[in-house]
Each structure stands twice: as C-alpha cells, then as structure tokens.
Residue, then its C-alpha position, 0 to 999 in steps of 0.5 A: x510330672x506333677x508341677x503343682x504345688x502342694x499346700x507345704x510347697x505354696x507355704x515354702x514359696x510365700x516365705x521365700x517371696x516375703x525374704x526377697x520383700x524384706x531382704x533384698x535391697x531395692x538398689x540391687x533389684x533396679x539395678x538387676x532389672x534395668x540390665x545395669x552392671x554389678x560391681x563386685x561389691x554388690x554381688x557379695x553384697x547379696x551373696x552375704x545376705x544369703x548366706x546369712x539366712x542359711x540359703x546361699x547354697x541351696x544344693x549342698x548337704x545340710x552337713x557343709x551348710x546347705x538348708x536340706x531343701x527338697x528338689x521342688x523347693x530348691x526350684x521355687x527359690x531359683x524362680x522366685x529369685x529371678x521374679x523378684x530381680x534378685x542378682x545372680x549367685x557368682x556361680x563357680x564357687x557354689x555352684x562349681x568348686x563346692x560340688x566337686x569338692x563335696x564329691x571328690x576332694x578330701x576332708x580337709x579341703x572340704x574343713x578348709x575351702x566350703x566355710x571359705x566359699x560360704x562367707x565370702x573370704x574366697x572369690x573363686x573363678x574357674x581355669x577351663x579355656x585355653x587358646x585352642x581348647x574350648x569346645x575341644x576341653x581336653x585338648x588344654x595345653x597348661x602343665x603341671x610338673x611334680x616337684x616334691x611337695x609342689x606342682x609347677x604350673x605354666x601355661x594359659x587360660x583364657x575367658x576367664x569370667x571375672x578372674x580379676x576379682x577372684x582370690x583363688x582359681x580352680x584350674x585343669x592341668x595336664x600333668x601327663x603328656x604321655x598319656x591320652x589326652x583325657x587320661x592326663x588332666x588333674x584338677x588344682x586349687x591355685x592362689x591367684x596371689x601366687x607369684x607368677x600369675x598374670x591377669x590380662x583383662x579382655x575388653x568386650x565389644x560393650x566395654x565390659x571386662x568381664x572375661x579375662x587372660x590367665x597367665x602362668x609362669x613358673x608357678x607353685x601350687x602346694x601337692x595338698x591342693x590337688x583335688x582327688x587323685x592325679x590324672x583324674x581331673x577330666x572326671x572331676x571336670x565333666x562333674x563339675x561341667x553337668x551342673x555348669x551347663x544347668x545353671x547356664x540353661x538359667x530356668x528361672x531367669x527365663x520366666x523372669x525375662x519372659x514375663x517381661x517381655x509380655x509386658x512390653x510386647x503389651x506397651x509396644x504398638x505395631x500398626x495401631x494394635x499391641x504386639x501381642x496382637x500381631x500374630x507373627x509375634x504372638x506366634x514366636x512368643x508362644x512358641x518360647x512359652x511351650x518350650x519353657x514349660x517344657x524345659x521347667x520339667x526337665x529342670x525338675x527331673x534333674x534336680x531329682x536326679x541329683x536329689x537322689x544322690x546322683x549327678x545330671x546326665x545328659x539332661x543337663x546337655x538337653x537343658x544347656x541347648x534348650x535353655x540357651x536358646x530360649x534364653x537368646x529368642x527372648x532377648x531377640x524377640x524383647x529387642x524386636x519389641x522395643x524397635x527403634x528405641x533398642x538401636x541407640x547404645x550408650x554404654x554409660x546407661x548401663x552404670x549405676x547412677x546414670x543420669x543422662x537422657x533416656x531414649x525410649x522407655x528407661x530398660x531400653x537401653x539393655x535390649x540391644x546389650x543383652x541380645x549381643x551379650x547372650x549370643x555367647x551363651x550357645x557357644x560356653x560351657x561346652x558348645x551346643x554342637x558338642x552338646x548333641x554328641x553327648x546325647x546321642x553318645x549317652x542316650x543313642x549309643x551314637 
C-alpha cells in the first residue's frame, strides 16, 4: 500500500493543519498536551467547533451530516488532530451510537437521535459492563421485561465512562432468559433522567472519576427506543465494538505521543549523552517506531473496508492488541525517559490553572498518571486475550 500523499491529498492536510491553527483554542491544545484533565465544558467546547465546521463526524454518510471524506483523508484528520493536541471527540456518541444507528435503527431514530449527537443536545455514554461480564460481554445479567408499550429494565452497568455527564445511555439488555446467551440480548436507547436510574461514581487510584456504577430499578424505556429487532442486540454490539476497538488502537494518538517522546528522549541525559544515544533505549524506540508503521497501514486498510460499505472485521482486533500496546510501551518508555522527575505525583498538577512548584520539566507531572492510566487500555473494549480468539476463530478457522 501506497502511503504517500497525492498533491490533492497534501492540499487536503495543509487546510486541515490551517483549521487546528485558527480554530482550536490555545487553552485546549496546552491543556491536552500537558496531560491536564478536561472539564466536560471543554469537550463540548471543541466537540461544537467541529461540528460547526462540517467535520465532527468525519464517517457518517454525507446524508446524516458527514463531509463525504475518502478514507485517506479521514486518516490525515485523525493524525493531523492528534499532532495539533486537539482533545479527543467524546467517542460513544459519534464514534459508537451513530454507526449503529445508521445500520440498524429505523428512520425515525436516525430523524430523532443523529441531529441530537451532532449538536451536542445529547451527551451519550454506553451500558456494555456489568459485574461479572466484562471480557465475557454476553454473560450481562441486566433484564428488560416487555410490558405494552415499555420495557422495564433492572439491573447494573459498571465502568461506565463519563456516565455522570451523560443524557442518554445505550444499553444491552437480556430480554430472553431462555435463550442462549447471545441470542437474548437487545440494544436500548435509555434516559439517564428516567426515574429509577442511579449513578455511582468510581474514584480511581489518581482521584479521577472518570468511570462510573449504573443502577437500574424498575426502570421504563419507551418500545420505540429498541434499536432493530428484539434479541438481536449481540448483532448490533460486535457492530458496534469493531469500531470501538479502532478508535481505542488510537493511531494518531500514537504518533503524536511518539514524536513527544523524541523529544524528550532528545533533552533527557544518561551518563553524559542524550538517550536517544543510548542503544537499550534507542532500540526499544525503534522497535515502536516499526510497529507504528506498520499499524498506519492496517489503520488504512480498515478504513478501506468500511469506505466500501463494510464494517472491520478482525483487523480492527489486530489494531485494538497492536495499538494498545504500542500506546502503553510509549508511555512506559516516556516515564523511563523523564526518570526521577515521573516519580513525584501531585494530583492538583493535572487541573487547569495549577499554580504550584513544578518538579522537573512542566509535562512531567503526566508521565507517571498516563503510564497508570493506560494499563487498562489492553484490558477494555474486549480484552487483548479475547481479541487473539476472534483472529484465530475469523482468520484460522480456530
């Protein structure tokens, strides 16, 4: 595969870097690069920039608000994004709900609920997790019981990423127990106002609350608000989990973070020399360097796939382990190059407007939080582990 640029292509990414120039606010592009936390205002701060320019959601057909991008220029925005420091699009509503809603749900869902994720009137977070069915999805416990024209949902999620901002909640269900445990599962649009609903927020071992408990008693969910057919929701879920588990390989992030780390491998000394000199380093780091290469073209691939009506297979597998991966040796080797300085953690450092001494070189303070923080990334979204059995059963017959 060609990854050169043709001369429209080079054309494409010189707008796309004048937008970050003129568009994206200097507050948010410090505050992503220094690893300091986002308040939900910034996210829909720059979430109603995008949109506003046509380009928030970059994969949706021209027809529901998309900007009928080629696959190569979708993947000079993801890179040019993450160059630029530009914060993460809240994924579930764009990246997650509007595919699945595009695929599967009916007209008037898509007339009701895409215009809502496009202009921001709906925060969306996803109801995957449960106690005791993570990695084992299909194992969710969570009913949904049909009674006329509602569905009475009882149950919990768990994990649940920035539940305590969101509006609405996309939920799987099991509204046949008798069934096998995949053929049971439905795929719900639930009201995070509805009576009945608990929010617990999980405190982190950073103080961040950034996940949260979802409880459900008793509660009622319109019949309209059943994506598809009942008992079809594992369908809709491993739909919308391929695109999940893209987005978590988080491509242009990587570069990003990987030129950084360059940099400071560049500053940072070890007897004397750069540590880029030192060949133990400079080995590991081109070792990521390949990878990532190599992960741009099956990053392309995908996005190829889906271009031509499709949706990933089990690439986006091979790009959830790969990318995750890569993603967690950056942040190790970063924290390995800062040394002492990544040891001292002061919570208060990663807030906006923090005023206090800082210990080493001002980003120091998010090595060692962004190392911890991304173990997890091998683990969500379907763990690495039940990642190889879905190659080998799709590729190996296995």
């Amino acid at each position: 595969m060609d990854l050169s640029f043709t001369p429209e292509e080079e054309s494409f990414r010189e707008e796309v870097r004048a937008f970050f120039r003129d568009k994206l606010p200097a507050r948010l592009s410090t505050l992503v690069r220094e690893g300091k936390r986002l308040r939900k205002s910034d996210m829909e701060e720059w979430h109603a920039i995008l949109n506003e320019r046509g380009w928030l959601a970059n994969h949706w057909p021209e027809q529901w608000g998309g900007p009928g991008w080629s696959v190569i220029q979708r993947f000079i925005f993801d890179n040019e994004s993450a160059l630029a420091h530009a914060p993460r699009v809240v994924p579930f509503g764009v990246n997650m709900l509007g595919p699945v809603l595009i695929k599967y749900g009916s007209e008037e869902q898509k007339k009701q609920w895409l215009p809502r994720i496009l202009d921001g009137s709906d925060w969306w977070c996803q109801g995957y997790s449960e106690p005791g069915a993570g990695s084992d999805l299909a194992g969710l416990k969570t009913t949904a019981v049909r009674k006329g024209d509602v569905y009475v949902v009882n149950g919990q999620k768990t994990w649940t990423t920035l539940g305590q901002h969101a509006d609405m909640i996309f939920c799987l269900v099991r509204t046949d127990a008798t069934a096998k445990k995949q053929e049971g599962i439905s795929f719900l649009l639930i009201d995070m106002k509805s009576p009945g609903i608990e929010v617990r927020p999980i405190t982190l071992i950073d103080g961040e609350q950034e996940v949260n408990e979802v409880f459900f008693t008793d509660v009622e969910v319109p019949v309209a608000n059943l994506v598809g057919e009942e008992n079809m929701g594992w369908t809709y879920a491993k739909y919308l989990l391929t695109y999940e588990r893209t987005n978590i390989a988080g491509v242009g992030f990587s570069i990003a973070s990987f030129e950084r780390l360059k940099e400071v491998a560049q500053m940072q000394k070890k007897g004397g020399r750069s540590l880029v000199d030192d060949p133990l380093f400079a080995a590991r780091m081109a070792r990521v360097e390949i990878d990532l290469a190599n992960m741009q073209t099956t990053n392309l691939r995908v996005l190829a796939a889906v271009a031509g009506g499709g949706a990933p297979g089990a690439e986006s597998s091979m790009l959830k382990i790969k990318g995750t991966e890569i993603r967690q040796e950056i942040t190790s080797l970063t924290r390995r190059a800062y040394g002492s300085y990544a040891a001292p953690y002061i919570p208060e450092a990663l807030e906006a407007g923090w005023n206090g001494e800082d210990v080493g070189p001002e980003d120091a303070a998010m090595a060692a939080p962004s190392y911890f923080n991304n173990r997890k990334l091998s683990i969500f979204g379907g763990s690495n582990e039940i990642q190889k059995n879905i190659i080998s059963k799709a590729i190996l017959g296995l």
